[in-house]
C-alpha positions, 0 to 999 in steps of 0.5 A: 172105944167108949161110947158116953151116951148112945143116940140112935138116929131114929131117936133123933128124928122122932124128937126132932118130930115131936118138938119141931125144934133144929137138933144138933149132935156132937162127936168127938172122934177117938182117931181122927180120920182123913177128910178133904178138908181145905187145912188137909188136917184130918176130922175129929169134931164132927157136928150134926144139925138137923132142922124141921123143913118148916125152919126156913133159913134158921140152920143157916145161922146155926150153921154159922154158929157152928163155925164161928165156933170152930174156928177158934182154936182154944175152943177146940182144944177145951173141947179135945180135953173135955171127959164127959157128955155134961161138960161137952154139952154145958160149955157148947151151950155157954159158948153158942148163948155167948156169941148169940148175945154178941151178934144180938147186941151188935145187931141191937140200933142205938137208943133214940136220944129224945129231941130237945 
């Protein structure tokens, strides 16, 4: 088994201290294992959040990113296919920046149109 990039979990939580920011790690497992998983198909994607207590309800919509994500078949094989940590990481970030504008502009109220 290779290992790309090694992050140890105190390193994890010593960022996520100093930065006050969520973290999110992501795997891709070389043999998938067997999980209760409502498809019965076993787990090869495995995402991490980690959010700083302070964080209020922000993991729930990362989490809901998260899964949107994963729903979509093409991106999960994109991600199955993928050789590198840097190409993993760039197109996981392209995706979520992505869909946030998506749900940004669905969010967004229509210009006011002056009164005449």
């Amino acid at each position: 088994m290779e290992i790309d990039d090694l992050i140890t979990p105190a390193s994890v939580i010593a960022n996520l201290r100093a930065t006050n920011k969520r973290q999110a790690l992501f795997a891709r497992l070389e043999k998938p294992i067997e999980f209760d998983a409502i498809d019965s198909q076993p787990v090869d994607l495995i995402f991490l959040l980690l959010t700083p207590a302070a964080a209020g309800t922000d993991h729930l919509k990362a989490l809901a990113l998260i899964s949107r994500l994963l729903r979509n078949r093409a991106m999960c094989t994109k991600l199955r296919a993928m050789d590198s940590a840097d190409t993993i990481y760039a197109f996981l970030i392209d995706r979520a920046a992505s869909h946030a504008a998506q749900h940004l502009a669905l969010a967004r109220p229509p210009p006011t149109q002056p009164r005449v």
